[in-house]
C-alpha positions as CSV (number, residue, x, y, z in Angstrom):
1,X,-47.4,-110.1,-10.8
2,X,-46.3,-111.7,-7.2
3,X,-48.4,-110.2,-4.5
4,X,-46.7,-107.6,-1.9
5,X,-46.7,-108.9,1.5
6,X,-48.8,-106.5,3.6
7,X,-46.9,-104.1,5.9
8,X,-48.0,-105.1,9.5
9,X,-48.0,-102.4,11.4
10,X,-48.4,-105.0,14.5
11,X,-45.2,-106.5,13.4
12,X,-43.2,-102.4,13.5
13,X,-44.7,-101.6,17.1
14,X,-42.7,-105.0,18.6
15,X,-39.6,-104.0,16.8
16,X,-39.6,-100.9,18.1
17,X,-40.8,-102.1,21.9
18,X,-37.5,-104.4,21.6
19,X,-35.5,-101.7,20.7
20,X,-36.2,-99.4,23.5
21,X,-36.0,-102.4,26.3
22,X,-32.4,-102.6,24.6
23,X,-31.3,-99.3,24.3
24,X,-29.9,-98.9,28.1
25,X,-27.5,-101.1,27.6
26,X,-26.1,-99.6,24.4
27,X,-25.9,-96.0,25.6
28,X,-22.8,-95.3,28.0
29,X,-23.6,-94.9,31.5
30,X,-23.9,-91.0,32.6
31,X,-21.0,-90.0,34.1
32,X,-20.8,-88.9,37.4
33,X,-19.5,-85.3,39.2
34,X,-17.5,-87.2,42.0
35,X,-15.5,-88.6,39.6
36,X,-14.1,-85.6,38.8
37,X,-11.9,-82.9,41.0
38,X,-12.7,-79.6,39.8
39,X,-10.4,-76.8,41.8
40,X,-13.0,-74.3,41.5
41,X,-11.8,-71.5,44.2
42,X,-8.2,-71.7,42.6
43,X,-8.8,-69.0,39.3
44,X,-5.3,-69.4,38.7
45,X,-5.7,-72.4,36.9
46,X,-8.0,-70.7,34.2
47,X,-6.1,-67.6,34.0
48,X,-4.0,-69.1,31.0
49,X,-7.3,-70.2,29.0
50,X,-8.7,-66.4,29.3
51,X,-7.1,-64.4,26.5
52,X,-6.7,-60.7,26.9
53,X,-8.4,-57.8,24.6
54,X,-5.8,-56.6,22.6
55,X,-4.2,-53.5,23.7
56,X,-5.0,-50.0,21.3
57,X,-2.2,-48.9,19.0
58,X,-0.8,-45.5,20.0
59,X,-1.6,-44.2,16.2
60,X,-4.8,-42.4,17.5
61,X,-3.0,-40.8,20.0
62,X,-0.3,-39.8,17.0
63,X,-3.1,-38.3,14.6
64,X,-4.3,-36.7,17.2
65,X,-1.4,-34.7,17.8
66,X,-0.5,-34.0,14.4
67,X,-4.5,-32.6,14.3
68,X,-3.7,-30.6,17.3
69,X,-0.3,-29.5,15.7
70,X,-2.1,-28.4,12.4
71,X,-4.8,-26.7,14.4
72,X,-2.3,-24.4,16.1
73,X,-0.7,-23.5,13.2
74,X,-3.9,-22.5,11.5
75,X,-5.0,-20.3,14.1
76,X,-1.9,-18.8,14.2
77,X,-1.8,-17.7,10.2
78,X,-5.4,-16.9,10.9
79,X,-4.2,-14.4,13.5
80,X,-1.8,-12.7,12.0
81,X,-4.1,-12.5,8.5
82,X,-6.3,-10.8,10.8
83,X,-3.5,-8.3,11.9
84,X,-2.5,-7.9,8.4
85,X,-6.1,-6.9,7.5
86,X,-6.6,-4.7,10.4
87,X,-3.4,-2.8,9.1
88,X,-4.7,-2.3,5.6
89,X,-7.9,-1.1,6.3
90,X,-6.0,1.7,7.9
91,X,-4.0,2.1,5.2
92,X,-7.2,2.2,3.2
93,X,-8.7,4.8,5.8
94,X,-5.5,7.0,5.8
95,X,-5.2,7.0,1.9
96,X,-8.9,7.9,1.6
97,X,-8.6,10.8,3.9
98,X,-5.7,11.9,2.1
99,X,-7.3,12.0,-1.0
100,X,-10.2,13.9,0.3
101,X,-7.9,16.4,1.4
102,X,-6.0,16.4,-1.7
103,X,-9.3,16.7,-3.8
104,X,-10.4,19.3,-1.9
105,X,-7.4,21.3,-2.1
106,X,-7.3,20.8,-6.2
107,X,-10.8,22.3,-5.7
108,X,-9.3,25.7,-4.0
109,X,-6.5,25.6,-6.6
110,X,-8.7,25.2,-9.4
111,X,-10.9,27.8,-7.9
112,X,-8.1,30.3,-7.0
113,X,-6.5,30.0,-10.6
114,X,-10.0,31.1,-12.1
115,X,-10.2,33.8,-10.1
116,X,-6.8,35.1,-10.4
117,X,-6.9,35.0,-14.6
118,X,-10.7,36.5,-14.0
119,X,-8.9,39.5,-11.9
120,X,-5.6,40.0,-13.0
121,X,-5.4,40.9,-16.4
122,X,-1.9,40.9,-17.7
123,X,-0.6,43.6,-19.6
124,X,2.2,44.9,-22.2
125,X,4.0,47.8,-21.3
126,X,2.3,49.5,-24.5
127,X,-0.8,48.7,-22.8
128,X,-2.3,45.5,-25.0
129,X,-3.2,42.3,-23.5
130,X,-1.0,39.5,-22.8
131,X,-2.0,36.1,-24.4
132,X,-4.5,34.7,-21.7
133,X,-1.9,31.7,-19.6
134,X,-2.0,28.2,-20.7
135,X,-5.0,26.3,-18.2
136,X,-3.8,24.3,-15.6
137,X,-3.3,20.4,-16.2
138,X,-6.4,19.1,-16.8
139,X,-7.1,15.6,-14.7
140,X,-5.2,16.7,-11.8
141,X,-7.6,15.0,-9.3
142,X,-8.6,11.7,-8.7
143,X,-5.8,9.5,-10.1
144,X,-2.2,11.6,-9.9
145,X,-2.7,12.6,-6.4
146,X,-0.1,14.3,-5.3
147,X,1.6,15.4,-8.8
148,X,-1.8,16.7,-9.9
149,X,-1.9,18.7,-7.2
150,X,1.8,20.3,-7.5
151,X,1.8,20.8,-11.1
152,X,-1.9,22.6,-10.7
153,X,-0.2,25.1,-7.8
154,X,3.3,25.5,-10.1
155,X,0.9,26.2,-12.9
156,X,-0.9,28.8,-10.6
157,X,2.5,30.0,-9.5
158,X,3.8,30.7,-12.8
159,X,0.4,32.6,-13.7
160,X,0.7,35.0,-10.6
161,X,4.6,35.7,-10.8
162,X,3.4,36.3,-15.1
163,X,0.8,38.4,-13.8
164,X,3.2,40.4,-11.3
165,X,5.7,41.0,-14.2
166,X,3.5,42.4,-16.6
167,X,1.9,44.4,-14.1
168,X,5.7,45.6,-12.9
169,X,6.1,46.8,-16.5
170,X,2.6,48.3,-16.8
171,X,2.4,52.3,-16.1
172,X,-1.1,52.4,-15.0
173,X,-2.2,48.4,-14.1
174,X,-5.6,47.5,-14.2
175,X,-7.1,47.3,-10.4
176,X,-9.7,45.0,-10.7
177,X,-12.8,45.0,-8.3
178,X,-12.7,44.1,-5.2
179,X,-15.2,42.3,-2.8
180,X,-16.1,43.9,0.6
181,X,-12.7,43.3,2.8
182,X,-12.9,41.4,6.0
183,X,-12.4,43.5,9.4
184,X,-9.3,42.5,9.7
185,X,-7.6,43.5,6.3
186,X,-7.9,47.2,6.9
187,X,-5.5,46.9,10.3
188,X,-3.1,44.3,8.0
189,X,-3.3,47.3,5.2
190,X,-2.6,49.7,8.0
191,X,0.2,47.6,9.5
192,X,1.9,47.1,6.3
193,X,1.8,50.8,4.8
194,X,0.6,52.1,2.0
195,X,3.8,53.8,0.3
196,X,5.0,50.1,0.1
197,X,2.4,49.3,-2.7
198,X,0.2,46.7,-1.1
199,X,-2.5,45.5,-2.6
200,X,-4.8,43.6,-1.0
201,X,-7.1,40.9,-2.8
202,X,-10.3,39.7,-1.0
203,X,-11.5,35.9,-2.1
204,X,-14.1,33.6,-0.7
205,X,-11.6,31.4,0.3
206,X,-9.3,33.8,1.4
207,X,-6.8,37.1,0.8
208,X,-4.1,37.6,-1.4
209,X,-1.5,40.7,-0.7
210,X,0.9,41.8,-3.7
211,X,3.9,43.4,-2.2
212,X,6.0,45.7,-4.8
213,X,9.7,45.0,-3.2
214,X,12.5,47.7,-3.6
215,X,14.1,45.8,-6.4
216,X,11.3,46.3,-8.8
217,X,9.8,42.8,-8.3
218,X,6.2,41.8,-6.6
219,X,5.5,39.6,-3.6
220,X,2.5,37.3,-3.8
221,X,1.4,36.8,-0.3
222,X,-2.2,33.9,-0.1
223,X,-3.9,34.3,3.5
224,X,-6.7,31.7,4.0
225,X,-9.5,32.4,5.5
């Protein structure tokens, strides 16, 4: 094999020394500020070089009234859901009361219609007892309100004016036992007359009068207390 010259480092340092003492004549010469006129005070001439952020699109401003819109309406239907609750809770309130009060007077019925078949014992004119009357409807409180209730008092109707009959026909009717009369039923006795065949009925809840009239009849008369 050929021997490899030997790099000289000598030999790289002198190319490089000539290389620097040439370099200022192969860059370009600086270039110098007076050469140039640069209208700094006139902004005019850069105004067409600046560009402008572009303007918003009006869609915000769009949604924003649809959202508005929408809001409205919603607290609108929620104001008059409000009102419409308001009245049916009334509703609610009135029905309940009414049903108390129905219930309650189904109670006095019920009670009353005990009484009277536990009192007036209806009678044959040969003196044997009539068939005891048929119960009232049963279930008359709670659901069938108001129809309960009237076909409970026609039921207890029927009874009394079936009860005044037989005791019409009856010669010697069976006066059943009175409770301790109020102050005030001796004056209405006393007001009414006797000879008139008044008879006077004394309840917890109340008095009942039974009027003969002159055609033959009776007169059921109920005075709460």
């Amino acid at each position: 094999p050929q021997d490899e010259p030997e790099f000289d480092f000598q030999e790289l340092r002198d190319a490089v020394d000539d290389f620097m003492s040439e370099a200022p004549a192969l860059v370009a010469p600086p270039l110098d500020c007076a050469g140039f006129d640069f209208c700094l005070g006139e902004e005019a001439a850069f105004g067409s070089c600046t560009t402008s952020p572009p303007r918003a699109a009006p869609c915000w401003r769009d949604a924003a009234e649809r959202q508005r819109r929408t809001l409205g309406d919603a607290l609108e239907e929620s104001s008059q859901l409000q009102e419409a609750l308001a009245r049916r809770q009334e509703e609610v309130a009135a029905l309940r009361e009414s049903n108390a009060q129905l219930q309650a007077l189904a109670s006095q019925a019920r009670e009353l219609a005990a009484v009277l078949d536990n009192l007036i014992v209806p009678q044959c004119p040969d003196g044997a007892a009539l068939p005891a009357p048929a119960p009232p409807p049963a279930g008359s409180c709670g659901g069938a309100e108001a129809a309960g209730v009237g076909g409970m008092l026609r039921a207890v109707s029927a009874q009394c004016r079936a009860a005044l009959r037989s005791l019409a026909g009856s010669p010697a009717p069976k006066r059943p036992r009175t409770a301790p009369r109020s102050p005030g039923s001796d004056s209405l006795r006393a007001a009414l007359g006797e000879r008139g065949g008044i008879r006077t009925l004394s309840f917890p809840q109340g008095n009942a009068f039974v009027l003969r009239t002159a055609a033959g009849g009776y007169r059921f008369r109920w005075v709460p207390r």
